[in-house]
N, C-alpha and C positions, 0 to 999 in steps of 0.2 A: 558400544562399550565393551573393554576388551580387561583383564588378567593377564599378565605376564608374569610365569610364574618362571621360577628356577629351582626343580628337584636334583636331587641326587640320590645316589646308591653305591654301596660299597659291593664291586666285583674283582675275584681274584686280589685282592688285599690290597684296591685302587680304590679310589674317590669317582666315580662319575658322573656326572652333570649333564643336567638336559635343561633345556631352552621349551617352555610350553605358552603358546597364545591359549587364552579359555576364552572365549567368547560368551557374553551376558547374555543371557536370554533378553529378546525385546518384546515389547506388542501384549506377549500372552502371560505376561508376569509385572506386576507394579513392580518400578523400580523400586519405589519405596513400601518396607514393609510395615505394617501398623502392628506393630509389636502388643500394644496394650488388644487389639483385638482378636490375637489371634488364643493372648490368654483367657478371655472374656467366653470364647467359644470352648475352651477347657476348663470353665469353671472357676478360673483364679481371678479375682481380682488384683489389678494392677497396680502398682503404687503414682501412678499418672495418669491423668485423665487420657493425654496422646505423646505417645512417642514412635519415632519413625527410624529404622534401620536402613539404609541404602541396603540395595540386593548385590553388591558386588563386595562391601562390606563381611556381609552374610557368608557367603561362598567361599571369598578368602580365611575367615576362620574355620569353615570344615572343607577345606581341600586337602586330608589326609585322610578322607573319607572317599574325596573320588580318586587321590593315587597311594592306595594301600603298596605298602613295603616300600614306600620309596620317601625322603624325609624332605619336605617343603624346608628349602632352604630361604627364599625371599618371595617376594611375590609385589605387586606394585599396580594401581588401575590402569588404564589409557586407552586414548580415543582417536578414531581416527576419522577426519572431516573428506569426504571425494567432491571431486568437481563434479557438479550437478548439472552444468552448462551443458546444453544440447547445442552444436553446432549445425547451423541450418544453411551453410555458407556455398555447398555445394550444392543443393535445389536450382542454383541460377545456371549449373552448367547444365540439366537436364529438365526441358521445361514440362514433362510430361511424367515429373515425380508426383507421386501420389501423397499426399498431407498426412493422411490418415495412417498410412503404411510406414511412415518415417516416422512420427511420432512413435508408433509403437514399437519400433525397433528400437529406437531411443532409449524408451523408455527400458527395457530388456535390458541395455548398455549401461544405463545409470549408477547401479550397484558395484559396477568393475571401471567405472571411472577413477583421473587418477590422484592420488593423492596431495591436499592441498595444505593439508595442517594435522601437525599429532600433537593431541593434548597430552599432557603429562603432569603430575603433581610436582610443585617446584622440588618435594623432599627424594626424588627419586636417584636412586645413586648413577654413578656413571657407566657402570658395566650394562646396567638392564637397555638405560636410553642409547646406548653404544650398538647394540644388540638389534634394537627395533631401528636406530637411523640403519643401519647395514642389510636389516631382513626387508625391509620394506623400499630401500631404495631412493631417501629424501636428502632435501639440505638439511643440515643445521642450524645454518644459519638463516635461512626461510622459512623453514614450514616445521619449526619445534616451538610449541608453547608451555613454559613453564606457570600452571596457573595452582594461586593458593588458593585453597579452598575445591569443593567437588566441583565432578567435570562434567560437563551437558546441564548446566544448570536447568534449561527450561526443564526437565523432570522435576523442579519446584514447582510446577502450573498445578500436580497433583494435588496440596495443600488448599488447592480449591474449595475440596471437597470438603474438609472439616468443619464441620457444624460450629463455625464461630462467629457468629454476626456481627460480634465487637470488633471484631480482626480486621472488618471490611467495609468497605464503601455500604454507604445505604442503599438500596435502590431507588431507582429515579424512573421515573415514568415521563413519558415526552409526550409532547403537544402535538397538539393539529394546529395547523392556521386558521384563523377563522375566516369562514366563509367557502373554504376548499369543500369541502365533503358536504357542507349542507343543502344543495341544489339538487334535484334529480337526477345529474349527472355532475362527473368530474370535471369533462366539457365544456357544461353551461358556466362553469365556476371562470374557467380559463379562458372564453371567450370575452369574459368581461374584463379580464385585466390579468397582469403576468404575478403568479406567485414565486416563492421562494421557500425552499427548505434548509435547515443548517442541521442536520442531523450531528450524533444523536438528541440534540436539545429537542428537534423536532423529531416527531414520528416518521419513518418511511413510509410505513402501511400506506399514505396516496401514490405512491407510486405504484405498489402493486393492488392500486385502486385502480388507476390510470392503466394498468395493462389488461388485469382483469374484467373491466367495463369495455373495454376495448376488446377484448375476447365478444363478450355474450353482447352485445349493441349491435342491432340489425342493422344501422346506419355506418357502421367502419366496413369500409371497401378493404384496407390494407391496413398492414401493420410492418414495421420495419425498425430492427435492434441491432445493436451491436453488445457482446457477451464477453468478459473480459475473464472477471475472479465471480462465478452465479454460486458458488457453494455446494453443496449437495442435496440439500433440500430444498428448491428453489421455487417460491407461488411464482414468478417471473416467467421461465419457459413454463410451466404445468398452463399456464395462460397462455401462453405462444402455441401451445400443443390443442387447448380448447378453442383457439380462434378458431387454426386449418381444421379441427372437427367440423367446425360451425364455417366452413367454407367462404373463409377470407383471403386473403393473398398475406402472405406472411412469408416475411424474408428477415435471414438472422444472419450476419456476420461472427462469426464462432471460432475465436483466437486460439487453437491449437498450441500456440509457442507461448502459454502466460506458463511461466515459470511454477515449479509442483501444481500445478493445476492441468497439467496436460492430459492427463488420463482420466479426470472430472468431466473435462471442457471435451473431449473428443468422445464420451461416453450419453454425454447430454449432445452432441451434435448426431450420433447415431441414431437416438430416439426422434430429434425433431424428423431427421433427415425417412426416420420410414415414415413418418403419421402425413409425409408429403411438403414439410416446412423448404422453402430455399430456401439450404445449409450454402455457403461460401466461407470459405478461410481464409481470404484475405484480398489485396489489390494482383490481379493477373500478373504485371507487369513488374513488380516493387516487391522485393526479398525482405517487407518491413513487419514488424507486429503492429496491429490494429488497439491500438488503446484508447481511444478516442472512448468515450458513452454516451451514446446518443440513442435516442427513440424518436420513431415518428408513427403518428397514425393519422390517416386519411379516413375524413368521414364526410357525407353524402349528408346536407340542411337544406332546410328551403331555400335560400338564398345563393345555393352551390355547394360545390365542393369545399371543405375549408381541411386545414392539416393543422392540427397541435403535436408537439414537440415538447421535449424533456432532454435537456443536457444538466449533465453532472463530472462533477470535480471526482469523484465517487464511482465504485461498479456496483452494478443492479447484485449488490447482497447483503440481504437480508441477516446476516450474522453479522457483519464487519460493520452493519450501517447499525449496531449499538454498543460498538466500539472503537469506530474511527473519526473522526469529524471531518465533514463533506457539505458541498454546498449544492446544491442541485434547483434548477429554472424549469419549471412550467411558464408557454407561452403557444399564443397562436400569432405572434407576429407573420407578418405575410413575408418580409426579408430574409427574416432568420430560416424559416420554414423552406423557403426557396432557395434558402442554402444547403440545410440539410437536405433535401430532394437531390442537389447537383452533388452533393456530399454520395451521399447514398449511388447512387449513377456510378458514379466515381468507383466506390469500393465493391461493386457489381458488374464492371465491364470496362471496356476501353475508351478511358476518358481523362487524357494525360493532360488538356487541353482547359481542364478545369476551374474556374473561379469562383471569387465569392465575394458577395457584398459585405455581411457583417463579419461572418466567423474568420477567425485568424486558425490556419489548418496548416499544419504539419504531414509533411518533412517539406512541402513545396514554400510554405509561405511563412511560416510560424515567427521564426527566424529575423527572417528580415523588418514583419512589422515590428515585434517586438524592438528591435533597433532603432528604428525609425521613432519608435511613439519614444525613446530617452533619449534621441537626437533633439526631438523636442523640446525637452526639458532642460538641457543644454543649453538650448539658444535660447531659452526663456531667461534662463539664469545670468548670460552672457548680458543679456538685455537690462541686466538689474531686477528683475522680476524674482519674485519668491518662487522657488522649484524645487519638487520635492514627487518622489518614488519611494510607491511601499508595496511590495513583492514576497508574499505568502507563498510558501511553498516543501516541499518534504528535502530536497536536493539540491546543491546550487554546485556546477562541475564545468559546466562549455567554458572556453576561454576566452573567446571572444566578448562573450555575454560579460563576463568578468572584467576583461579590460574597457568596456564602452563604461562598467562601472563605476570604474578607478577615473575613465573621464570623465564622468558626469560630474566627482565630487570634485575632482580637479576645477571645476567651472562654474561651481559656488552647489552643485544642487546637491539636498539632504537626500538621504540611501537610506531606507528602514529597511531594512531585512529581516523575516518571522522565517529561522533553515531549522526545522526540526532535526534533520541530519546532517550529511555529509554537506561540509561549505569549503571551497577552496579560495575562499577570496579570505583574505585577510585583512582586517579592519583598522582603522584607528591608528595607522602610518601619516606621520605629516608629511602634508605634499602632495601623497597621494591617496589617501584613503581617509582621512583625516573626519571626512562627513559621512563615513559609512556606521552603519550602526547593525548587527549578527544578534539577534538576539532568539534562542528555541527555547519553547516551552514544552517540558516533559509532564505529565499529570495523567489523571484517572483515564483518561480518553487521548486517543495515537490523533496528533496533529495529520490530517493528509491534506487537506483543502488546500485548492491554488488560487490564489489572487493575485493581480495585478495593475495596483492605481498608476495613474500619470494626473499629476495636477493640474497643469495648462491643457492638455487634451481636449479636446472637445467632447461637449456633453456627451455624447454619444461611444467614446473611445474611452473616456477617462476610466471606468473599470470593466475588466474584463476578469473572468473566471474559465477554469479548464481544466483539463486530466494532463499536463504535460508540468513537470519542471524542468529545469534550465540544465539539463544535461545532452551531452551530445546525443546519446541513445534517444531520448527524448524528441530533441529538435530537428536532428536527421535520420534517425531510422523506426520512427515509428506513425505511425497516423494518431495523429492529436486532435484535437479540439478545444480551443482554446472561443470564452463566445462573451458578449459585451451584456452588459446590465443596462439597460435602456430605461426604466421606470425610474423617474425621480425618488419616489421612497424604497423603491429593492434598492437603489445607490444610496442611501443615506444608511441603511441596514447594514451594508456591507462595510462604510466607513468607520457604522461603531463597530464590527467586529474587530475591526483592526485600530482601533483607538483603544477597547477593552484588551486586546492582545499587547501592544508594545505597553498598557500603565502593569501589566501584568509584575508583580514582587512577588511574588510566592513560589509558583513552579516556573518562573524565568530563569535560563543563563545566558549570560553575554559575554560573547567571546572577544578575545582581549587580539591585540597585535601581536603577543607573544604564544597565537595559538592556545589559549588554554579558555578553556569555558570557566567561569565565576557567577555564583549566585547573583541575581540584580540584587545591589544594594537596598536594603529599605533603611532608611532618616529617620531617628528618632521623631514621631508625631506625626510618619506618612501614614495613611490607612492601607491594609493588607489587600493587594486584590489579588483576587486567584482568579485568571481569564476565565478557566471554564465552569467555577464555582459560581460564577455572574450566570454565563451562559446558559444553565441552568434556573436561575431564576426568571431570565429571559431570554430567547434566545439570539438575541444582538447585542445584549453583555449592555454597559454603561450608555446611559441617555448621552453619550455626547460623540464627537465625530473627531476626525482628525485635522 
């Protein structure tokens, strides 16, 4: 956040004018100032319980205090947004770049990256914004935004802090599954049959039960993660760090390129990497980011070796997972487990060659089944048969994905689409879109979890869950995991999440043909549902299915 100010002074019997940037203090000064408390600490009672001054506000009024003799002629805020993008494109011309060295040059670089957007207040006259398009070097037609109202909004996240519990959601406290935690081990719980989590309705804490038992259990040979967004305070590695004490084999895949989290994720792979953890940063051969979330631990029973497994829609964190909604599989299936295994292989050595039974894995395969399983539905429909795809997800951007779409509804089959964000398909064109249906839901909790039904599919195919949406970055340059629900009631739970999600009137919108998002109508005499207000009560939302 910047000042633009414009002084002058009279010299030899002229007007002179200066041009000054003032830069806002950040970090070590609340943007906003709490005016009632700073009289409160002087004695004066305030005539408001709270009132808050922006700090640029502040400053603009005594700037004739930092340029004595000289008379503030105008002054004005603005912002300027830098590309944050780290380019990692040239690692494949030198195959003996070092990960950790580049990141943190990168990182060095970020700050003087170049400019991608200058905010500006719409009231701003044309000399100041004339001044900063010419010192700084941009379009105006690209990268100037006139925005009403104050600029860097998230500096509203501060408002947190006020003691006003009316203002705010209640707190919710989330559940266990039953039957997960109450066996002597997390294990025994899992070996008897596959759970599921839908956080935040559900509690994470089994997961960092699941890692944590996995640490201190003299029966786990191994343990093997992959590390995406871990947060800063993470039980997840502190447990990856207690395993190798406790002389396990412990191997971490530790995504360096997760976007602002580079200097987190590289600062936590230094510490595994001394206590003796294999640290890896990605596949040898594939200039991709690893987003995939997967866990495995191998443990040593009477009856053998056995491997349980944890995939999620979701990363192992502990912050975000009670505020994002994510779906995450506990199982000891022998298939899935033996995928992850060649999975793991895969992202630890040279194994280009690689397949799999269940998981659908990205950048090699993702893609094509995903095609396949709505070619299906297709010829179902063609057949006369009911046909019908519903596809949960944060992003909907690849093209192709998009046109197999536009055919599917061409050929009778229903489209339900849950895009919290970005959707480049366009809905409810006759002809060609006509059976597609866009509907995001924005509420208390950030939509992230990926689904994906096919209705004719076979038991085994018909839904799948995974960390990938339907964008190119996604589908071709990243390691995904994408992995099937195989328990008859985990698939009947997943049906009602998405049967509670599209009856969702409350924090629905549906995007029309003409590109514009519209509240879902509610019919006088419909009842109100809020998907995640259900979710809450239970966490597969409404007793019924799609």
């Amino acid at each position: 956040m910047n000042l633009a100010v414009t002084l002058s002074r009279r010299k030899n019997g002229h007007e002179n004018y200066e041009f000054v940037r003032l830069k806002i203090p950040d970090h070590t000064i609340p943007r906003l100032i709490d005016v009632c408390d700073i009289l409160r600490r002087r004695g004066i009672e305030p005539p408001y319980e709270y009132l808050f001054v922006w700090l640029e506000d502040l400053i603009a009024d005594n700037l004739d205090l930092l340029f004595p003799g000289m008379k503030v002629v105008k002054h004005a805020p603005f912002r300027i947004t830098r590309n944050a993008d780290i380019d990692y494109e040239y690692e494949l011309d030198n195959p003996y770049t070092d990960m950790t060295d580049l990141i943190e040059e990168k990182l060095d670089q970020r700050e003087f990256g170049s400019i991608v957007r200058l905010s500006v207040p719409e009231t701003m006259d044309t000399s100041t914004l004339d001044m900063l398009i010419k010192r700084l070097e941009i379009s105006p037609e690209r990268d100037v935004y006139r925005v009403n109202g104050a600029l860097g909004g998230a500096s509203l996240m501060q408002l947190l802090s006020v003691d006003k519990p009316e203002l705010k959601d209640p707190p919710y406290t989330p559940r266990v599954p039953e039957g997960l935690l109450e066996r002597s081990t997390i294990f025994d719980a899992i070996r008897k049959r596959d759970y599921m989590l839908h956080v935040p309705y559900d509690s994470f804490s089994p997961v960092e039960v699941f890692f944590q038992q996995a640490a201190n259990d003299p029966n786990v040979l191994a343990i093997k993660a992959t590390l995406y967004r871990v947060g800063r305070k993470s039980p997840i590695v502190h447990a990856l760090m207690e395993a190798r004490e406790n002389d396990k084999q412990v191997t971490v895949l530790v995504e360096l390129k997760a976007r602002f989290d580079e200097e987190n994720n590289l600062e936590w792979a230094r510490q595994l990497d001394e206590i003796g953890v294999h640290v890896i940063f990605g596949v040898e051969e594939l200039p991709v980011k690893t987003h995939a979330k997967v866990a495995l631990v191998v443990r040593r029973e009477a009856d053998g070796v056995r491997r349980y497994v944890h995939l999620s829609t979701g990363n192992y964190n502990s912050s975000t997972a009670r505020l994002y909604t994510d779906i995450g599989l506990f199982t000891s299936n022998r298939e899935i487990a033996d995928d992850v295994s060649h999975l793991f292989n895969r992202l630890t050595g040279f194994a280009p060659g690689t397949s799999y039974k269940r998981l659908l894995v990205a950048p090699e395969y993702l893609h094509t089944m995903l095609l396949r399983l709505i070619d299906g539905e297709i010829a179902a429909a063609r057949e006369g048969k009911p046909a019908r795809i519903i596809f949960k997800m944060n992003q909907l951007e690849e093209d192709v994905m998009i046109a197999k779409m536009y055919e599917a509804s061409q050929a009778g089959v229903q489209v339900d689409l849950l895009v919290r964000g970005i959707c480049c398909l366009r809905p409810g064109i006759p002809g060609m879109s006509d059976r597609i249906r866009v509907i995001s839901i924005v509420g208390r909790f950030l939509e992230h979890s990926r689904i994906f039904y096919f209705q004719n599919a076979p038991p085994d195919q018909r839904i799948y869950l995974g960390s990938a949406d339907l964008m190119r970055r996604n589908l071709y340059n990243r390691v995904e995991v994408v992995f099937p629900v195989l328990d008859p009631a985990l698939q009947r739970n997943v049906l009602r999440i998405l049967a509670t999600s599209l009856r969702d009137n409350v924090k629905a919108w549906e995007l029309g043909r003409d590109d514009v998002y519209r509240r879902v109508p509610r019919r006088e005499g419909d009842i109100p549902i809020d998907s995640q207000a259900q979710f809450m009560l239970d966490s597969y939302g409404l007793d019924e299915v799609v």
